[in-house]
C-alpha positions, 0 to 999 in steps of 0.5 A: 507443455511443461517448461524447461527449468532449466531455463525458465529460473530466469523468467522466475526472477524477472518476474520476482523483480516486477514484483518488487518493482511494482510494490516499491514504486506504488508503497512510495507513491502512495504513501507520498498521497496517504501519509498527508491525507491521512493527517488531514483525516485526523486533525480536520475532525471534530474537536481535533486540532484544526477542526474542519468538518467540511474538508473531513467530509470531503476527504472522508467520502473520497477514501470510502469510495475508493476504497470500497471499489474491489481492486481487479475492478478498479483497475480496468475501470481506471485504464484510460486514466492509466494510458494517459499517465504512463502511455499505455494499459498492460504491462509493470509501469502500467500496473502502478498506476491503479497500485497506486490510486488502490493503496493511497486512501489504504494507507491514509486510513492506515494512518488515520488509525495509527494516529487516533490510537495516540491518547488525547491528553499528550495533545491537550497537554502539547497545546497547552504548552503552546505547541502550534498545529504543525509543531503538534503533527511533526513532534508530538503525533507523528513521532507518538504513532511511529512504530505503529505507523511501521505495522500499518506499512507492513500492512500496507505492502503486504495488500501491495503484494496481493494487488500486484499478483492480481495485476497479472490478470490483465497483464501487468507482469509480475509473479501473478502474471507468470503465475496466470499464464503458465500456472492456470493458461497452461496448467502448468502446476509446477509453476503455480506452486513456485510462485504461490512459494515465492509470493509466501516468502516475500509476505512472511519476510514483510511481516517479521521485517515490520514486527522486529522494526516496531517492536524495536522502535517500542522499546525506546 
C-alpha cells in the first residue's frame, strides 16, 4: 500500500528529528568518554609525557575490542546493558545507548591520531620550558590538534549518521526505521529513495560544515 504524501511529510520530519536527536545526544556523550581516553592513549604511551605503559595497554585493548564488534551486533548483544540504562530495548532514547558505547573508543581513536600527528619537537620544546603535563595537554596538543580534531568529529557524525540509520533495524527510529519499515517491509520505493536523499543531504552537509571550520581554524 503506497502512503499518502500528503500526510506522510510529517512522519518524514518526525523521522529526520530522531535522526538528529540520535547523532547529537550520542556525538556529545561519546565524545565526553573518547575525547579524555584518547588523551590517555597518547600521553600514557612510551616515551610521551606521562608514560604509563600499563594503562596504554589497557586502555588500548579495550578500544580495539570495541571497536572491532560490528555495530548491528553490538547493539543486540549490548540490550540488557541499554534496558538497565534507559528502561527499555526499542525506540530513540534506546538507540543512543549502543550509539554511544559504538562511537566512543571511535572518537578516542580519532583523537588519538589527531594528536600524533602534532611533530614531537613542539612538546620536547614545551617541557623544556617547563611546561607540566596538564599545561602540555590543554595548551600546547589540544590546541596544536584543533582544526584536525574538527575533521575527526565530522568523521565522527558522519558514522554517527551510518549507525543511527541501522538503529532502525531493531526499531530504534529514525530515518533508517522509516526507511526499513516502508521502504524494504512494504516495498515502498518512494519512501526508500526520499530517505536515502535526505540521509545524503545530512552527511554531504556534515562534511562541508567540517572542511569549511577546519580549514578556517588553519588559516589562523
Amino acid at each position: 500500500m503506497q502512503v499518502d504524501w500528503s500526510t506522510f511529510w510529517v512522519d518524514i520530519l518526525n523521522a529526520a528529528g530522531d535522526t538528529l536527536t540520535m547523532v547529537g545526544f550520542s556525538l556529545l556523550f561519546s565524545a565526553v568518554i573518547g575525547i579524555p581516553l584518547g588523551v590517555v592513549l597518547v600521553v600514557t604511551r612510551k616515551g610521551h609525557i606521562l608514560e604509563n605503559l600499563a594503562v596504554f595497554n589497557v586502555l588500548n585493548a579495550i578500544v580495539n575490542v570495541l571497536r572491532s564488534i560490528p555495530f548491528i551486533i553490538l547493539m543486540v548483544a549490548i540490550i540488557p546493558f541499554t534496558r538497565l540504562v534507559v528502561g527499555t530495548s526499542i525506540g530513540t532514547s534506546a538507540a543512543i545507548v549502543p550509539l554511544i558505547v559504538y562511537a566512543g573508543p571511535y572518537i578516542a581513536r580519532l583523537v588519538e591520531n589527531s594528536l600524533l600527528e602534532i611533530d614531537p619537537g613542539i612538546v620536547e620544546a614545551a617541557e623544556a620550558m617547563g611546561a607540566t603535563p596538564w599545561q602540555t595537554i590543554f595548551r600546547i596538543l589540544l590546541p596544536e590538534a584543533f582544526s584536525s580534531l574538527i575533521l575527526s568529529f565530522t568523521i565522527a557524525t558522519i558514522g554517527l549518521v551510518g549507525a543511527s540509520a541501522m538503529a532502525g533495524a531493531v526499531g530504534g527510529g529514525g530515518l533508517g526505521d522509516l526507511a526499513i519499515a516502508y521502504g524494504y517491509q512494504r516495498f515502498d520505493t518512494d519512501v526508500m529513495i526520499v530517505t536515502v536523499v535526505l540521509l545524503v543531504i545530512l552527511v554531504q552537509g556534515l562534511q562541508s560544515t567540517g572542511n569549511i571550520l577546519s580549514r578556517k581554524i588553519r588559516r589562523r
